[in-house]
TORPA-4810 file (N, C-alpha, C, O; in nm, 3 decimals):
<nodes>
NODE_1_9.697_10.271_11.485_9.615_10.178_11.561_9.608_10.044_11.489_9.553_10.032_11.380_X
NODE_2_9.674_9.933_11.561_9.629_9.811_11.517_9.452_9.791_11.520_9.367_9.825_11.603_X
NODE_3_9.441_9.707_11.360_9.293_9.659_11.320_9.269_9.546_11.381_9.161_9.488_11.381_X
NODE_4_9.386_9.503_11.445_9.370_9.347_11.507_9.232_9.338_11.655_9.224_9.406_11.757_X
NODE_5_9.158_9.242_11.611_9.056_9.268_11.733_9.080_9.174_11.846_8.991_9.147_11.927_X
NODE_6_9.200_9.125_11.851_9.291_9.063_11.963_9.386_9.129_12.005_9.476_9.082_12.073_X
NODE_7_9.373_9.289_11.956_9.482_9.347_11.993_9.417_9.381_12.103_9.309_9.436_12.081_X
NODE_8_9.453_9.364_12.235_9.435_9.423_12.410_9.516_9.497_12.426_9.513_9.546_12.539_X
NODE_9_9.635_9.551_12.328_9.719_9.662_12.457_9.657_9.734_12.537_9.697_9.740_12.653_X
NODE_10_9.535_9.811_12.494_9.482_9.881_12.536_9.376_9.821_12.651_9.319_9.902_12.724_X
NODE_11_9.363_9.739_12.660_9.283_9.636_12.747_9.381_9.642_12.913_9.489_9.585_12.935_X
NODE_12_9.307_9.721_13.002_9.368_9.678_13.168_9.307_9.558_13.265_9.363_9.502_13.359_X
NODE_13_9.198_9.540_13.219_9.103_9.427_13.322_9.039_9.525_13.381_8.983_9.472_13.476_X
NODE_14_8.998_9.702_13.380_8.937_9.786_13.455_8.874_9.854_13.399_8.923_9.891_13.292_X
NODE_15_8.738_9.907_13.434_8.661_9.987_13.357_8.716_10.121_13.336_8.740_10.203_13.424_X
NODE_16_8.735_10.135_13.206_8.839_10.287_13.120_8.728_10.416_13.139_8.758_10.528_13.182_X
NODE_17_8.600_10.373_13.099_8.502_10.495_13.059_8.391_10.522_13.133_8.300_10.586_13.081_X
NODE_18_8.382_10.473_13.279_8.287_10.510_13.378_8.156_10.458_13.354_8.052_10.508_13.399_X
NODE_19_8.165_10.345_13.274_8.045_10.227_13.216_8.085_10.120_13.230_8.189_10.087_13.173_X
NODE_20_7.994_10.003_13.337_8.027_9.868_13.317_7.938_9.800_13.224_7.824_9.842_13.206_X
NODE_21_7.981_9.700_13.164_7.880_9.619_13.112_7.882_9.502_13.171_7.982_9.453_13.225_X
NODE_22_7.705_9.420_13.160_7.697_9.348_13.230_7.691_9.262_13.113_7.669_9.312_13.003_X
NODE_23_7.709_9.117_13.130_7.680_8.989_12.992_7.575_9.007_12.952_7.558_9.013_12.830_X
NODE_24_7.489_9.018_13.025_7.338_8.966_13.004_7.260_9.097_12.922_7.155_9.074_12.862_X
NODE_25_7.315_9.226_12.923_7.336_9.347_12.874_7.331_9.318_12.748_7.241_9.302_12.665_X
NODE_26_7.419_9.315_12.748_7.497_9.279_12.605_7.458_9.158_12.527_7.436_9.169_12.406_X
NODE_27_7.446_9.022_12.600_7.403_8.927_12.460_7.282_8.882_12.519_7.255_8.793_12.439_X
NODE_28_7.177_8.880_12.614_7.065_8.829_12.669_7.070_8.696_12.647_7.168_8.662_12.714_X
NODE_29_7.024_8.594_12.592_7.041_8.452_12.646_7.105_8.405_12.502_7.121_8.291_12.460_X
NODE_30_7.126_8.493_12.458_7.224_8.479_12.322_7.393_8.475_12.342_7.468_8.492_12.246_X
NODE_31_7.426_8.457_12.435_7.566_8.452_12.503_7.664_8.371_12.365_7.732_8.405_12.267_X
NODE_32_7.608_8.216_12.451_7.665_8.117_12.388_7.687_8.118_12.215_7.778_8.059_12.156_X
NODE_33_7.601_8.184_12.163_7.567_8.204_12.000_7.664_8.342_11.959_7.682_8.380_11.843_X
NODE_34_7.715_8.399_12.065_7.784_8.549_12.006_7.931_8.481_12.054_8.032_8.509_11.989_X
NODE_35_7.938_8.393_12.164_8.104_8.322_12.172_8.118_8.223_12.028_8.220_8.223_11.958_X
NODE_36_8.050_8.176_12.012_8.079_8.055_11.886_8.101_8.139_11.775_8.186_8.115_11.689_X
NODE_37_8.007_8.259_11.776_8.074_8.347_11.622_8.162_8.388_11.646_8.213_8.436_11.545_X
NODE_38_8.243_8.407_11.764_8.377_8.481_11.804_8.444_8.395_11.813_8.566_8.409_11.821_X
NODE_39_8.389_8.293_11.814_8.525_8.166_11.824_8.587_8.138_11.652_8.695_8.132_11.593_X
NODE_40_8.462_8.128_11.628_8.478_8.036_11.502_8.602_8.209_11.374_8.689_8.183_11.292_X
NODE_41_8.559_8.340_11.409_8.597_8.462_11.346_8.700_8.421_11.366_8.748_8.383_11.260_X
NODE_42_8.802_8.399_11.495_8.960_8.391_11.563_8.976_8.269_11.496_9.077_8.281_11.428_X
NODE_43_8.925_8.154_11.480_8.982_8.067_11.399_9.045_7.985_11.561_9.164_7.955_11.567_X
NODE_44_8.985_7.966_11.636_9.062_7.937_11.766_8.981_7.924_11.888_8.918_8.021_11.931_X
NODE_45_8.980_7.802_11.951_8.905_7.810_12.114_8.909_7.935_12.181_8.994_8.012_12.136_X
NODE_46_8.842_7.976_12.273_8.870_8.080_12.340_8.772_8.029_12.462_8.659_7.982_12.458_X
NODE_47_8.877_8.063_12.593_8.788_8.020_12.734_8.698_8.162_12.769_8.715_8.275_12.724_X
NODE_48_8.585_8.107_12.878_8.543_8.189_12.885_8.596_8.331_12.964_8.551_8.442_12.934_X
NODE_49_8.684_8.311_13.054_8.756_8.437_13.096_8.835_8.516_13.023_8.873_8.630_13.051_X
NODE_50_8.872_8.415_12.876_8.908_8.550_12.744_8.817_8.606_12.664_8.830_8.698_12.583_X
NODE_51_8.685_8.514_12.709_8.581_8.600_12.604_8.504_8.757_12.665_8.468_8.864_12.617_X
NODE_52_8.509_8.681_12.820_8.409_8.805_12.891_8.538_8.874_12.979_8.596_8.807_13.065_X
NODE_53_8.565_8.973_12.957_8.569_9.083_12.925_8.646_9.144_12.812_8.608_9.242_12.749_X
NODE_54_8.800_9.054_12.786_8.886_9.090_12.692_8.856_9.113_12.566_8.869_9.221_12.509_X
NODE_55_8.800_8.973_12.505_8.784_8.974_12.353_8.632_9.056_12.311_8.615_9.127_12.212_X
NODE_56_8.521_9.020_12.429_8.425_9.132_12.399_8.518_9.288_12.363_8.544_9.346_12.257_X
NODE_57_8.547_9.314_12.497_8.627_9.492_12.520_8.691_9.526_12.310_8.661_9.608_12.222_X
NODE_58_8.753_9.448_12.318_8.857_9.463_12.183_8.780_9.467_12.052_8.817_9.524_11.949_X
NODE_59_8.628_9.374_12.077_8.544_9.358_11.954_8.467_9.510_11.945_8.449_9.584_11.849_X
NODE_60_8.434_9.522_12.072_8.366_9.676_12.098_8.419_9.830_12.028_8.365_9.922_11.967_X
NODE_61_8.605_9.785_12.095_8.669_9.902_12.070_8.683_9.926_11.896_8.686_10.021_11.818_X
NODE_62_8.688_9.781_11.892_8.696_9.800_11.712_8.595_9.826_11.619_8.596_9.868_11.504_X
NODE_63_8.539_9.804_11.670_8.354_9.875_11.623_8.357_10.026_11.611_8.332_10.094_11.512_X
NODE_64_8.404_10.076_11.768_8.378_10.236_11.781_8.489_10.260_11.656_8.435_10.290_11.549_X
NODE_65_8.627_10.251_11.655_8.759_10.292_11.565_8.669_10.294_11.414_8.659_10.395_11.342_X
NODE_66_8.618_10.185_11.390_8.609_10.201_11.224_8.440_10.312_11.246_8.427_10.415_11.180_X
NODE_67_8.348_10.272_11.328_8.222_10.393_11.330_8.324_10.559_11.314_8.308_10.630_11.215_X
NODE_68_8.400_10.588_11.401_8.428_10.675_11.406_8.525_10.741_11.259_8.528_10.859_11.226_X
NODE_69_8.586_10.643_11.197_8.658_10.639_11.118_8.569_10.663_11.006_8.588_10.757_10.929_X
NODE_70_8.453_10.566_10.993_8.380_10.614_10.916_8.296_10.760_10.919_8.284_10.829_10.818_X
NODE_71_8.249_10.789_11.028_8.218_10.936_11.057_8.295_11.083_10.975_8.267_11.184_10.912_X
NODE_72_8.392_11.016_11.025_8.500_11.155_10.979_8.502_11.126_10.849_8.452_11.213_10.779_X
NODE_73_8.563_10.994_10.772_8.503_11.039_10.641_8.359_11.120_10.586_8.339_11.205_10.499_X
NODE_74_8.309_11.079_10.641_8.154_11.142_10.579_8.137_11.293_10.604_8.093_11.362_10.511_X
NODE_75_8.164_11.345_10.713_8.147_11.444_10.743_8.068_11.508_10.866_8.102_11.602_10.938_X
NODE_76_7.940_11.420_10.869_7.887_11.435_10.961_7.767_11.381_10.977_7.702_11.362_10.874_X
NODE_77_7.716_11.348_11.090_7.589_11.239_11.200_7.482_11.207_10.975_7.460_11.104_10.911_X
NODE_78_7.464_11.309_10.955_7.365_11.261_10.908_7.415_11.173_10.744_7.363_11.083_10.678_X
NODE_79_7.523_11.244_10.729_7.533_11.137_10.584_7.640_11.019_10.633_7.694_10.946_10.550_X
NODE_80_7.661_11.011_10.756_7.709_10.871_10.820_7.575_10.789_10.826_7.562_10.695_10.747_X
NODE_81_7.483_10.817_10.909_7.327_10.746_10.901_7.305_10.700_10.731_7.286_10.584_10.696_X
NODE_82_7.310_10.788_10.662_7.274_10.771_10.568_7.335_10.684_10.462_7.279_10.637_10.362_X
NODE_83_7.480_10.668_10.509_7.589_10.574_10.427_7.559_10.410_10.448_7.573_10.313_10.374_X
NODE_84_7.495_10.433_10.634_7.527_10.310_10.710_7.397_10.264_10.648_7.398_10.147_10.611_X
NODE_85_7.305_10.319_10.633_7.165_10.280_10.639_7.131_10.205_10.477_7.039_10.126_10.456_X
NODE_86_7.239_10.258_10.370_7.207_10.230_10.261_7.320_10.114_10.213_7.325_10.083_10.094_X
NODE_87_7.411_10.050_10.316_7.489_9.984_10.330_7.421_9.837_10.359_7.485_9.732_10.346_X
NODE_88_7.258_9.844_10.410_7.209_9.730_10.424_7.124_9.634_10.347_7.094_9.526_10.397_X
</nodes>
């Protein structure tokens, strides 16, 4: 699995997992402040029809890959909590 969080292969433009998300869901009037940290991360403009749905989808998926990644190292729910929690 590419680490790249511009990697879309996996990206169709269609909901994969029987969950939509809505913007407002997701960043509440904090929109504009979660595109500028995603802009400024890519090192690169990004319009808004690459931010909402693509580059969100890809930031998401890469979140779950390394949570999960981290999971399986640990072993299990509770010394993952416990890794993440002492990580802060």
């Amino acid at each position: 699995s590419n680490n790249n969080p511009l990697d879309d292969s996996r990206f169709n433009g269609s909901d994969q997992t029987g969950f939509e998300f809505q913007r407002y869901t997701l960043f509440g009037e904090y929109e504009s402040l979660y595109k500028a940290l995603m802009t400024q991360a890519l090192g690169k403009e990004i319009t808004d029809e690459e931010f909402f749905p693509r580059i969100v989808y890809c930031h998401l998926e890469q979140g779950i890959y390394l949570l999960f990644s981290e999971y399986k190292h640990q072993g299990n729910r509770s010394k993952l909590y416990t890794y993440l929690l002492n990580q802060c």
